[in-house]
N, C-alpha and C positions, 0 to 999 in steps of 0.2 A: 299769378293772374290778377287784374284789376280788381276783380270783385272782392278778394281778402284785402285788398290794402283801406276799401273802405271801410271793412270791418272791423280793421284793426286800430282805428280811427276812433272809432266811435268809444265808449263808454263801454268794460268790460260786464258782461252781466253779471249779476248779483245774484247769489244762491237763497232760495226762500230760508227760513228763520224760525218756520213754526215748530220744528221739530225740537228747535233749542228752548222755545217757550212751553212745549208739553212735556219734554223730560224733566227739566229742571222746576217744572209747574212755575212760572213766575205769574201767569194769569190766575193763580188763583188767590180767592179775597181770602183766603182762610186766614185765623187767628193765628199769630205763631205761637209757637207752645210757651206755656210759661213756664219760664226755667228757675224766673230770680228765686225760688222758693227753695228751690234744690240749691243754686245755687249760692244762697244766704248757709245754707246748712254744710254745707261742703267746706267753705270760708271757717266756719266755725268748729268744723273738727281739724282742718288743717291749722288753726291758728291752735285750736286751744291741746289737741295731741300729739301734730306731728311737729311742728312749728319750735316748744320747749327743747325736746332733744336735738334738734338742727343746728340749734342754736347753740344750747351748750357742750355738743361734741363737734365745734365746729364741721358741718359737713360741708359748708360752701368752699371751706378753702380745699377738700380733698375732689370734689368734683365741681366747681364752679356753674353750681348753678342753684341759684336760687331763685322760689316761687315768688312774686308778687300777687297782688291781688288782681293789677290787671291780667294778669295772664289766667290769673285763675276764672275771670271772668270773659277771659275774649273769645274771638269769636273764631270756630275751626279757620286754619290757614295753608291755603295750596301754594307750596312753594314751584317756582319754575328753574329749573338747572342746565346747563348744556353748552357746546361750542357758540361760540358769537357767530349771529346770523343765521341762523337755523329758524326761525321764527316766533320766538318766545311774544316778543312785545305783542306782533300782529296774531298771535292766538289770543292773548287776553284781549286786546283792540274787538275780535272775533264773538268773544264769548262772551263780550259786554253791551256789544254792539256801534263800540265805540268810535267808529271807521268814519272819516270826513266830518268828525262834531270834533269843537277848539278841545274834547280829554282825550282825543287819541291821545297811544302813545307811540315818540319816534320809531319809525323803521326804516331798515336800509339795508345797502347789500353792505356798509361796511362796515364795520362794529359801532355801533349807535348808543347802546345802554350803556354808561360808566357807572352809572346810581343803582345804587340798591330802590326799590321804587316799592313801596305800597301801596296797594291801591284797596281802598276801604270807604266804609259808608258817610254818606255825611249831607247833610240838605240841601247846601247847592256847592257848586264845583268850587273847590277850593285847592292849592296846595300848599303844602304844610313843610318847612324846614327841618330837617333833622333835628336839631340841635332842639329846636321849638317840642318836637316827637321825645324827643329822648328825658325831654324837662318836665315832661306832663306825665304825673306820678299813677292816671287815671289810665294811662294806656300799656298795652304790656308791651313797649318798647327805650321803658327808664334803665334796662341794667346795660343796652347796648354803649351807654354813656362809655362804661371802661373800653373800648377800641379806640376813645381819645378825638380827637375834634378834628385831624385828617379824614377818619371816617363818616363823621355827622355832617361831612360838605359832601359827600358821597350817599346820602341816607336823605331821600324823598319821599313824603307822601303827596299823594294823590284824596281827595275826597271825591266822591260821585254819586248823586242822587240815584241810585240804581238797586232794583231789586232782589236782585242777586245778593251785592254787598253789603244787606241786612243780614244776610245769614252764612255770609264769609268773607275769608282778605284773601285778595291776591299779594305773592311777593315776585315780583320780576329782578331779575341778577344779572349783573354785570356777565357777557358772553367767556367763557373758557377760552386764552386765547393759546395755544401749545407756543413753545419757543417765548414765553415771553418771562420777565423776570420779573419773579412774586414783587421784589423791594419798588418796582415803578410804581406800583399800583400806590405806596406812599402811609397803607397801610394793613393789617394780618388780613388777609385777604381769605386765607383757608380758616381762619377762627372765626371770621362774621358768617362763614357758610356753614360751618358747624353749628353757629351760635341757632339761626333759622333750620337747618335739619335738623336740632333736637327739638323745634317748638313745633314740626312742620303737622299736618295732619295727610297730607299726600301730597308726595313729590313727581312733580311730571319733568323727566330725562329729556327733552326734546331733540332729534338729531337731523341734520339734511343728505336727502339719501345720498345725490349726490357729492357731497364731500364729508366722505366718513372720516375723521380725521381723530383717532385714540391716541391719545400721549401720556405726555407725565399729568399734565395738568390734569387731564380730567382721569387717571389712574389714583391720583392722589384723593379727588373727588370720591370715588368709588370705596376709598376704604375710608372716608370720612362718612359713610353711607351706612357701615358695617350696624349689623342689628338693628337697619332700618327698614330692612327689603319690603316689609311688608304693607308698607307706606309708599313704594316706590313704580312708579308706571313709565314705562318707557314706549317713546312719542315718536315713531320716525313720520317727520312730519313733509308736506310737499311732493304725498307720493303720487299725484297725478303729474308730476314734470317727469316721469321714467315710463318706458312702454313695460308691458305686463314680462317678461322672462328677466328685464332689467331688476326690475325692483325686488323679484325673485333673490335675483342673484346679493343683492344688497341688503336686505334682510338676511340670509344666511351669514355672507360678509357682517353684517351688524353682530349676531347674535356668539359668532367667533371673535370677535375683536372684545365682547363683553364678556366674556364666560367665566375665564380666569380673574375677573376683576370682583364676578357676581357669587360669590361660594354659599350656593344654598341649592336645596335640593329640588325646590319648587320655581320654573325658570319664570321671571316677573313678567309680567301683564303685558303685551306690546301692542299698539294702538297704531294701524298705518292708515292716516289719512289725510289731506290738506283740510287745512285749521285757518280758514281764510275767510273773505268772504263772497272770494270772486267763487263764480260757478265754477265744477271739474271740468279741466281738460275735455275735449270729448275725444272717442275712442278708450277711455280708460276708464277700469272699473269702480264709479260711479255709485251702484246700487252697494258694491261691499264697502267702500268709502264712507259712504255716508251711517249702515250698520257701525261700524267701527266706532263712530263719531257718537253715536245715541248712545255703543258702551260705556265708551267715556264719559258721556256725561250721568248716565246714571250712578257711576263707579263715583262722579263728586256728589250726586245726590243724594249717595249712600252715607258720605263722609259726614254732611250737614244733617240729614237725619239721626245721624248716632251721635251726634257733638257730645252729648252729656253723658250718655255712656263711655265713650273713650276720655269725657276731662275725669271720670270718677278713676276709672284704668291706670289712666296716668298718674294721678296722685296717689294712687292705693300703690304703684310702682316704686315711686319715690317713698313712700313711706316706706316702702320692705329696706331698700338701700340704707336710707336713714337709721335702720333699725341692728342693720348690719354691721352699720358702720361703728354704730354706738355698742354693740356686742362686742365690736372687734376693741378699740381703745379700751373697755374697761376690762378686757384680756389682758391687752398689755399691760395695763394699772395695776390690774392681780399679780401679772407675773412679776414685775418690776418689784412691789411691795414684798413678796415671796422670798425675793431674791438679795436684796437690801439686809445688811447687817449692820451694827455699828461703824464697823469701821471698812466699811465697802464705799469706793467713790461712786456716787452714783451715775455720772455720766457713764461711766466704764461698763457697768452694769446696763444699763439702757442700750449702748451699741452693740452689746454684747447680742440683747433680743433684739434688735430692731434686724441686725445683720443676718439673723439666721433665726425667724419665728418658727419655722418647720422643728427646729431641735426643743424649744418650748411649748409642741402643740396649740402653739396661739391661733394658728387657721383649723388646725382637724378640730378645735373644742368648740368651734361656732358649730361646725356642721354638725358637731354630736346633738345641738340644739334642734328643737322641732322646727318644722317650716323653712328652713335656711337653704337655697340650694346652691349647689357648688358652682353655679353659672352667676350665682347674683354677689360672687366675693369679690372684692375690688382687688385690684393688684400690688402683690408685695411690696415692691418697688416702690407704689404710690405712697408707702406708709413711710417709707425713709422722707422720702422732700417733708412729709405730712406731718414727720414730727423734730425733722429739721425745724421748721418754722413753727410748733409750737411746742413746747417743751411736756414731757409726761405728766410733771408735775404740777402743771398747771391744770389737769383734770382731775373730775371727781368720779370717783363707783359708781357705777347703776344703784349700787344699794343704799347708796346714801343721797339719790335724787328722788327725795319722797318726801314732802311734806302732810302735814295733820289733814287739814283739806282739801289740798289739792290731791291728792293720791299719790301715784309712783310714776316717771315721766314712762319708765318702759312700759308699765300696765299700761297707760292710758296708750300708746301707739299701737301696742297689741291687739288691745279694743278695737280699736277705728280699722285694724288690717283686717282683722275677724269678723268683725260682727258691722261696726256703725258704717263703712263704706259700701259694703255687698248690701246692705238692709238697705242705703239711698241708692246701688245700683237696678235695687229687687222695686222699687216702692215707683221708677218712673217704669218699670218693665210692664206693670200692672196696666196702665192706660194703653198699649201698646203692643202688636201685632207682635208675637214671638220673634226674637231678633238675633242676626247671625251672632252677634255680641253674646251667648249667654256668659255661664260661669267656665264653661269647658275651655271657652277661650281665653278669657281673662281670670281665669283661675281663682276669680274670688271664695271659694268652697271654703268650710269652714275649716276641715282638717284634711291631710292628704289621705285616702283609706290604703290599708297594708293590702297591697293585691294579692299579697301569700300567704294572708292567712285563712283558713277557710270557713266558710261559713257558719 
């Protein structure tokens, strides 16, 4: 009839806004918390405890990741993941407000994002070249440097005066394309996404309900996810384009198409609602739409309220690995030294335990250790590449990494996992309302108690 075609004419309306500004509080003048103080102290048990043994039992080269200072100091970051075209770019456009001002960012029905795209704070709108990003030692995006200079033409920032972006980054990603071939993209495509879901602080899945589309690609995605779940919120987004028994049906279809991909017992968070800024559809549910939307956004408030208890989490993480790791090599140093005679070739001797540590007790004698648990051992396998490339010999015992002053490098990382990291996670808990964060969940407790033994 005549009278829609005028309307369809006209300028779509717009959905009010205020809701995004009282959950995420951006109106309010408060102080932000001061962290540098903590976070000067953190710097300094990480440099001066965990940082020594890192170093000298090489642990970056067995899991490639090493801390910098920016990262120890940046700010929580929402990664966004998902098939191209689903709506990534236009929900950060959304949640920024960014829609018809020169920072949008592009959208389209056809795949638009190539770049890896950060979008961070900054005094006025600027953007910033990878290469520029990756050179600046202040930012915690200097180790991306190794994916090599095909990928830092691929790697954007964004600056934007916005309140938000004080107290987080967004990361937008290139759309999951199914059928397409990893080597086009020109560079490790699945290792820069790994690289951002191990820094991530919460990952939003985004999907369109109308084209559910599960492949390799994003099957592949899913187990690069593994022991991340609980970071991970899944977006079906655009659900005012389906009538109500439809999107029924496509949520269920969603939640089968993920299942086998998802292996935990707890099913992840799922969020349906359009992340736009045009008003909903009408005839479609509307009032639960927009609920949905306040979860969401309190679930990021949540994230940025605990920044400093999850950077403590983290690090106190990496310290146990680190600790493990340096347990493990001075095993094999034992064994190795044990097993060495005069006239034994030692290479011979070394393959001997590298090939089969289960016959040398080299993994049961960590766990026989306190605190160590059998989920945090790294994998056998990993120790052949690991001591392929550096030779046994060229490490030294635990028991001989102790000097006069400085003390014992394993005491001191002991210290920081027991006592100095739970004491700066106890010490910012003090200011602040009892927090799902306590010790139960991040396990900082001093020792584990014997539940069998009785009182």
């Amino acid at each position: 009839s005549p009278p829609e075609e005028v309307e369809d004419a006209s300028e779509p309306i717009k959905r009010d806004r205020s809701h995004l500004e009282n959950t995420l509080k951006l109106n309010e003048e408060k102080p932000a918390d001061d962290v540098s103080g903590v976070l000067q102290r953190l710097r300094k048990i990480y440099h001066s405890s965990i940082k020594p043994l890192e170093h000298s039992y090489r642990y970056n080269e067995l899991r490639q990741h090493e801390i910098t200072d920016g990262e120890i100091t940046s700010k929580p970051m929402v990664l966004f993941l998902g098939p191209w075209s689903v709506g990534k770019s236009s929900m950060i456009n959304y949640l920024l407000g960014l829609d018809n001002t020169p920072y949008q960012l592009y959208t389209g029905a056809e795949p638009t994002t190539s770049e890896f795209t950060v979008i961070m704070h900054g005094p006025k709108l600027k953007t910033i070249e990878g290469i520029v990003m990756a050179a600046d030692s202040a930012r915690s995006f200097s180790p991306l440097e190794k994916f090599g200079q095909n990928f830092l033409e691929k790697l954007i920032g964004i600056e934007v005066p916005h309140k938000l972006l004080e107290r987080v980054t967004f990361v937008d990603t290139p759309g999951i394309i199914e059928n397409r071939k990893q080597q086009e993209r020109g560079y490790p495509f699945n290792d820069v996404c790994q690289w951002f879901i191990d820094r991530a602080d919460l990952i939003f899945v985004v999907f369109d309900p109308t084209k559910l589309d599960v492949g390799l690609e994003l099957e592949m995605l899913f187990r690069q996810l593994k022991g991340r779940e609980s970071q991970i919120r899944i977006i079906l987004n655009k659900a005012d384009s389906l009538a109500t028994q439809e999107l029924m049906r496509v949520y269920g279809a969603l939640f089968w198409s993920l299942a086998p991909l998802i292996n935990v017992t707890e099913p992840p968070r799922v969020y349906v609602s359009s992340f736009w800024p045009h008003d909903y559809n009408p005839e479609t549910h509307r009032d639960l739409f927009l609920k949905e939307e306040i979860s969401l956004l309190e679930d990021l408030n949540q994230v940025i309220e605990n920044r400093m208890e999850n950077k403590i989490a983290f690090i106190r993480q990496h310290a146990i690995r680190v600790r493990i790791h340096a347990l493990l090599v001075d095993r094999y140093l034992q064994t190795y030294k044990d097993k060495m005679t005069f006239f034994s070739d030692g290479e011979l001797v070394f393959r001997d335990i590298v090939e089969d540590p289960d016959r040398f007790y080299i993994f049961k004698s960590i766990l026989a250790k306190t605190n160590v648990s059998k989920f945090d051992l790294p994998n056998r396998e990993a120790y052949k590449d690991f001591f392929g490339i550096n030779p046994i010999t060229s490490f030294k015992l635990l028991s001989q990494q102790c000097s006069y002053m400085g003390g014992c490098f394993l005491d001191k990382i002991e210290k920081a996992i027991t006592r100095e990291l739970p004491d700066l996670l106890g010490s910012i808990g003090l200011g602040k309302k009892p927090n799902v964060l306590s010790c139960d969940v991040t396990g900082c407790g001093e020792t584990p108690k014997n539940r069998y033994r009785k009182p």
